[in-house]
Every structure is written in C-alpha cells, then in structure tokens.
N, C-alpha and C positions, 0 to 999 in steps of 0.2 A: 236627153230629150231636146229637140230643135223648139226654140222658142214659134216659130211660123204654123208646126205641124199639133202643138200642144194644145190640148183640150182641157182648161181650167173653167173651176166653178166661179161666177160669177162672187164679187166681193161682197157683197150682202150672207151670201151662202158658205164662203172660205174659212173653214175653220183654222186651219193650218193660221192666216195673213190674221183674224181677227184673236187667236191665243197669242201671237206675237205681238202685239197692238197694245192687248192687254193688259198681256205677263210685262210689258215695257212701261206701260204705266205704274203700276205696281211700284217696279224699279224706281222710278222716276219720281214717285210720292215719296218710297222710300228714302232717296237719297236730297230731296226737298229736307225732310225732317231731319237727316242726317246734317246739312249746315245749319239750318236751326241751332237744331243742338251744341252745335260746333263753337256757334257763333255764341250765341250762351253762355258757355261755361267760357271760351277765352274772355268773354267781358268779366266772367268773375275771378280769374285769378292770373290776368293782366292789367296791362293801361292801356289807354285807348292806342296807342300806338303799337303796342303789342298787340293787344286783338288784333290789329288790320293788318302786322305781320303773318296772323296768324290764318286768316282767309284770304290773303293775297299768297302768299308763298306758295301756294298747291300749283297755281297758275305756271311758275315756270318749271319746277318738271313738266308739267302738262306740255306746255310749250317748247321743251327741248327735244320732249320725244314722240313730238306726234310725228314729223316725217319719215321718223322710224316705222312708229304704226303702222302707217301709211302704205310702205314698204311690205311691211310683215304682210297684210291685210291681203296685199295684190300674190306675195307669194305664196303664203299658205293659205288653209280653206277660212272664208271668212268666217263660218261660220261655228267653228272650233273655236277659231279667236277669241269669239267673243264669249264660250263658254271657259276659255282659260281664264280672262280676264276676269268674269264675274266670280271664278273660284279664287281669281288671286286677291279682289274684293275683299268676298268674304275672310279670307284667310287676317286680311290686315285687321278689319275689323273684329274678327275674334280674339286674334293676339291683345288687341288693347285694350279690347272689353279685361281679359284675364290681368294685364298691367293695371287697369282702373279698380277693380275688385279687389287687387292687392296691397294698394296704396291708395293715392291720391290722385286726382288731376292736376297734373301741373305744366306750365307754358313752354318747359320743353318735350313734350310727350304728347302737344297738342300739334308742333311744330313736324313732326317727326312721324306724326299719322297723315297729318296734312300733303306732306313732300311726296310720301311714299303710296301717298292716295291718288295725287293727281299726278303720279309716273302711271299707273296700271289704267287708270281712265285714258291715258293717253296712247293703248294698246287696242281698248275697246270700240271710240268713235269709231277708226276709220273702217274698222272691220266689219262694224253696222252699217257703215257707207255704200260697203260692195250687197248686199242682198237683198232691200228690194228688186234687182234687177232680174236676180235668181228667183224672184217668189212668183212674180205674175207677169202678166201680159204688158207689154208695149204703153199699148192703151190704158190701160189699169193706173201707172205708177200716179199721176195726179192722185184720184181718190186716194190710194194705198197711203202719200204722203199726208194729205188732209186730213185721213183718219189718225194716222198718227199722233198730227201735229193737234187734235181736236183730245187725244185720249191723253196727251203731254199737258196740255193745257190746264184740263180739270185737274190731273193728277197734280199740277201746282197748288190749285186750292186746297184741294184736299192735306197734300204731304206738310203746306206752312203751319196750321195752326194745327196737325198732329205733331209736328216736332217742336213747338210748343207748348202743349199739354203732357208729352211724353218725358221732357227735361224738367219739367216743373214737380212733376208726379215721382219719378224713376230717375230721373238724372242722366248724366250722360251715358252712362252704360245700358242702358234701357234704349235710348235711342241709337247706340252700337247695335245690339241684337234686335232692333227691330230693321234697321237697316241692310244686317246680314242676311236677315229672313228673305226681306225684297231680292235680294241680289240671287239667293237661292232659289224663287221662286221662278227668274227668266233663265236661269241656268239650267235647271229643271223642263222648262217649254221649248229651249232652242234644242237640248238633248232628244226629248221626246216625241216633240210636237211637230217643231219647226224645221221641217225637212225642205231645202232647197230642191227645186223642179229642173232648172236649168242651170249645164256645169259652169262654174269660173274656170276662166283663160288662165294658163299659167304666166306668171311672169316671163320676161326675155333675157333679163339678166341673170347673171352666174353671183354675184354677191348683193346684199343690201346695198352697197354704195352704188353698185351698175342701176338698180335699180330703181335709186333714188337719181340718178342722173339722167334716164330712159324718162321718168315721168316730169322732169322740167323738160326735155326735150320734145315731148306728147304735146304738151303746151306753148311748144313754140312753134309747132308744126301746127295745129290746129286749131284756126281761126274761132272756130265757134265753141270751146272748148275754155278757151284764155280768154275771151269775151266775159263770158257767166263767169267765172273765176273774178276777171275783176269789178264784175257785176256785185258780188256777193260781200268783194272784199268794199266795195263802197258802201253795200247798205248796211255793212255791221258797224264798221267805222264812221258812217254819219249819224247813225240812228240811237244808238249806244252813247254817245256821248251826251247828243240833248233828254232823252231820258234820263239817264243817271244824274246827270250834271246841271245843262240845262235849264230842269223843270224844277229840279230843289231846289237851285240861286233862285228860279223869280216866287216862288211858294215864298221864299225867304224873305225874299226882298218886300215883297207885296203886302207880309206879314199876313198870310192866306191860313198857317198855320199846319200842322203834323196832319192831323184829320186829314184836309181838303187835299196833299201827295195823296192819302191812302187813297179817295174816293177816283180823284184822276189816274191813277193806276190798275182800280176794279174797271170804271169804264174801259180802257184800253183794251184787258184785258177781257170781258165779256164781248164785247166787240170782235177780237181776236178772234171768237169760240165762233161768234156766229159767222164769220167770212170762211174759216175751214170748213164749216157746213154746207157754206155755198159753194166751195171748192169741191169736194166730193159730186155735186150734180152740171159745173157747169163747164164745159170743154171748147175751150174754145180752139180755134185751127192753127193757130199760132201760138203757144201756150207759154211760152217762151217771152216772146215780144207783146204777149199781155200782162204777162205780170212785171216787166218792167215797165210799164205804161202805167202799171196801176198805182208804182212807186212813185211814182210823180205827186199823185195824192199825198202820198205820205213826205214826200217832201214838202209839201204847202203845207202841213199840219206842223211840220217843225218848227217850218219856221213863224205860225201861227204861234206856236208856244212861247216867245220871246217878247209878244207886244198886243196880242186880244185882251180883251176881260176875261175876269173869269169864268163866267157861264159859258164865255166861246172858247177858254181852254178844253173845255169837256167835248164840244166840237171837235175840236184840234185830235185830242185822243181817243174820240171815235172814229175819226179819219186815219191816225196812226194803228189801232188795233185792227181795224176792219180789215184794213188793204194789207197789215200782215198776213193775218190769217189766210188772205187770197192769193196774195201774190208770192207768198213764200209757199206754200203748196205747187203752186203752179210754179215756180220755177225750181224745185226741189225734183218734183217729176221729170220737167225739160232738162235738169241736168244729168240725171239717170237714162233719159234717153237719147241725150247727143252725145256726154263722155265715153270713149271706148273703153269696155265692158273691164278692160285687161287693165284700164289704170283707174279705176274706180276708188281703192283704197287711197293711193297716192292724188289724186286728186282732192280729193274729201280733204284729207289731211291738211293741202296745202289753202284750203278754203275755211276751215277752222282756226289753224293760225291766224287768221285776222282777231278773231274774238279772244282765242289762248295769247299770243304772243303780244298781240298789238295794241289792243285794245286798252289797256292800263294807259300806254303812251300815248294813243287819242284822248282818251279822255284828262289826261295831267298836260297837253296841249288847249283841248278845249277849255278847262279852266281858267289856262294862260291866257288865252282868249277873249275870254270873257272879262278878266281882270282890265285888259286893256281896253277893252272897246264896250262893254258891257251887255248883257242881257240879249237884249235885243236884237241887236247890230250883228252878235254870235250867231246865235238861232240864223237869224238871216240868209248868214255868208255860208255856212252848213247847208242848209237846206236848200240855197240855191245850185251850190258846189254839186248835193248830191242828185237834185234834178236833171242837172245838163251829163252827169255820168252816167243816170239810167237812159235818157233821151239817145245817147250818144254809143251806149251799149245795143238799144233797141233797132237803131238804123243798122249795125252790123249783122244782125241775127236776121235767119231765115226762117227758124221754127218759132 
C-alpha cells in the first residue's frame, strides 16, 4: 500500500495505533514493577554495591547489542521482532520464576536474569523504532508519538508502586509472572491486532556487519539525519545527568530531605503528561526546529536546578517535564519523518546508545564535576553546553 494513496482512520478512531499504545503500556507498567522487584530483592540478599551491580549490569548487554538490533530490525520485519523478543522475555522470565520456586533468590541468579534480560531488550527497541512509520500517515507520527509517550508515562505511575505491593505481598516471583503476563499481553496485540499498513524497505546489505556499516554511512551522508542524532545524543546526556545527579547533590546539600526528590520528580513528571497532551493537538510547520527551540527551556530549568530556592526548584521541573513531554513528541515524529524509512532500526539503535552505553559515563563525569566545582557551577556548565547544542542543531534543520 503507497503511504500518499492510503486511506487511514483518523487517530482518535484507530483501533489497530490505539491497542498498540495500550498493550505497550501494559508492557511498560509491567516491566516498571518488574525492576521494583528487582531492585528489592537485590537489596535483600546483597550489599549495596552488589545491588548496584545488579541494576547496572543489564545496561551492557543492552549496550553491546543494540547495533545489532538495530541491524536485525532494518533486515527483517520489524515487527515479528518484536514478537520474538517479547517471547524471548517471557521465556527468561519463566525460567527463573521456576529457579526462584525451586530454591532461593540469590545474587547470582539475579545477575544472570539481569545480563540475559537486557540482551533481548536490546533486540526489541530498535525494532519498535521502524513501525510507527508503518502504522500511519506522515502527518500522524507527532500525535501517534505523544500518545505513546502520554500512555508510557502513566503506565510509570501505575507499574512503581505495583511492583512494590506485588514484592512486598508475593515476592519476587510474583512479580516474574506478572511481568511475563505484560509481555504476553503486547505479543498477543502485535500478532493479532497490530498489522503494519505500509511495507518496510529491505536492507541493502548482504550481512549484519554491511549493514551496520551502510547505516553509519546513511549518517554521514545525510545532513538532517546526523543533526537529530546528535540532537538526541545531547538531550539524553545533558539531562540525565542533572536529574539523577544533579538534583540529589543539592536535595542533599540543602538538607531539602528524601520527600521533597519525590515531590520535585511527581512535578516533573505530571507536567510531562500534560505537554504530551498538548503535543497530540499542536503541529506546528517546523516540528522539528520546534522542539529543539523548546529544549532551550529545558536547559534554563537545569541549570535553575543548581542555585534557585526551593519553591523555584518546582519551577525549574515544570519547565523540565513540560518541554519534555512536548518537545520529545515533536521530535520523535520529526525523526520518523526525516530518517530514511530503510534505516529506521539502525538509526534508533545508534540514538539509544547514548542512554544504554553512555550514559552511566555522563553521569560518573557529571559527579566528577560537581566534586570539583560544585552544585551550581555544574548545573550551570551543562545546561549551558546543552542550550547552545539545541540552538546549534536548530539552525541546521529545515523541518
């Protein structure tokens, strides 16, 4: 079917785009509860350095094989992919539901779901990557991504404090099989439900490695392409660090206390929900070079986080949640509509490595950072850094 000649229900009406939407929240709650749980039980039968081995570790499989993904995603159909990977989910999770039932939980058994969890997560993104492009219209992708990013959202509230009721009550096996359920539930919708409208490009290359070399080539060749690429890799790397990092040192410093993190991080977050809402209705003609315009905001709120009071922290992270919620929409669609359709996986791929591979080392910089120059003067130099990179992004972009 020619995407120009195709006759789709508008997205209010789409059933196919909104059981995807969904069944992906579902997932998403699910697997919320599922590091709950995680997290949980390695506090209970590690040290605190073991715990943190034990939720950091998934990271680099993730990050060794998402180019692969990537790869996979662009040559075969995406959307098979991502019903093998959620069976191969499920599969992990059953196995050590049956280990846990058998015996005990114990710190290598947490290590070793963990590895082998964020290898097959690392099969899944990219291949999620390539099908909005497949589901709707041109026009569509903003909302299609808002909506997503609106039903991910909640499903985060939702999935935290179930996968702490569900470890507390049922233990970690309980939260295995409820997490397997999730993963069977969108495996189930992408089989049945979630039928692609328009075909994916086959790959150009004859093996994974051609193929992985053809999509840094894509990127070198295409201006607008490797713009949003390093668009993305700036806002995960600047913004990830003062939240995580950041915003705890001066909570700390200021002796603001445990509470007042939780409250500045619901702000954020509800903020978040409402600008994906506004994303959904608002198009602007350039949608692209709006939502790096809108970063800008969000870099003056970071660097707000280093040296306001508190009441104007709460500021800072309504500024920080809002303009995510809008401008990550809006350039989530712009980048589904400028990348060519044919390296979709492989791009994705190489746009997530910033969060899977790099991000650990932003932020054990940013620390370093902070150590030296302190609090403030960090937030600062961040926030400025990542202003003048959206600024500097936006002048190159047409769309």
């Amino acid at each position: 079917m020619s995407v120009s000649t195709a006759v789709l229900p508008p997205l209010r009406r789409d059933r196919r785009v909104q059981a995807w939407i969904l069944s992906g929240a579902v997932s998403e709650a699910g697997d919320v509860a599922w590091y709950v749980g995680l997290a949980w039980s390695a506090a209970q039968v590690a040290s605190p350095a073991g715990a943190g081995l034990v939720m950091g570790i998934g990271a680099l499989p993730r990050a060794l094989f998402l180019l692969f993904g990537g790869a996979l995603a662009d040559r075969l159909d995406g959307r098979r992919t991502m019903i093998a990977a959620n069976l191969g989910r499920i599969v992990v999770l059953v196995v050590a539901a049956l280990v846990v039932a058998a015996g005990q939980v114990s710190l290598p058994l947490l290590l070793t779901i963990a590895v082998v969890f964020g290898a097959v997560d690392a099969l899944y993104n990219p291949a999620a990557g390539t099908l909005p492009r497949r589901m709707v219209q041109s026009e569509d992708l903003v909302a299609l991504a808002a909506g997503r990013q609106l039903a991910n959202r909640l499903a985060v509230f939702v999935g935290a404090p179930l996968g702490g009721l569900l470890v507390a009550h049922g233990g970690l096996l309980t939260v295995m099989v409820v997490d397997a359920v999730s993963f069977g539930v969108i495996a189930l919708v992408l089989g049945l439900v979630v039928r692609p409208r328009f075909s994916q490009p086959p790959a150009s290359g004859h093996s994974i490695r051609k193929d992985l070399s053809a999509g840094f080539g894509y990127l070198r060749r295409d201006e607008a392409a490797r713009t949003l690429v390093i668009a993305f890799f700036g806002l995960n790397l600047c913004v990830g660090p003062v939240l995580s990092v950041g915003l705890v040192q001066r909570v700390h410093v200021d002796g603001w206390g445990s509470a007042a993190l939780g409250w500045f991080q619901a702000c954020s977050g509800i903020c978040a929900a409402a600008g994906a809402v506004l994303a959904m209705r608002w198009r602007p003609q350039r949608p692209a070079r709006a939502g790096l315009l809108l970063l800008v905001i969000q870099a003056a709120g970071c660097v707000m986080i280093g040296s306001v009071p508190r009441l104007a922290v709460f500021v800072a992270m309504g500024m920080i949640g809002s303009t995510a919620g809008l401008a990550s929409a809006l350039l989530s669609g712009a980048f589904q509509q400028t990348v060519d359709p044919a390296f979709l996986g492989r791009t994705s791929s190489i746009v997530s490595l910033s969060d899977e591979g790099l991000m650990p080392l932003a932020m054990t910089g940013f620390g370093a950072l902070i150590s030296l120059t302190g609090v403030a003067a960090a937030c600062a130099l961040l926030g400025a850094t990542f202003a003048a990179l959206m600024v500097w992004s936006a002048t190159r972009l047409r769309t």
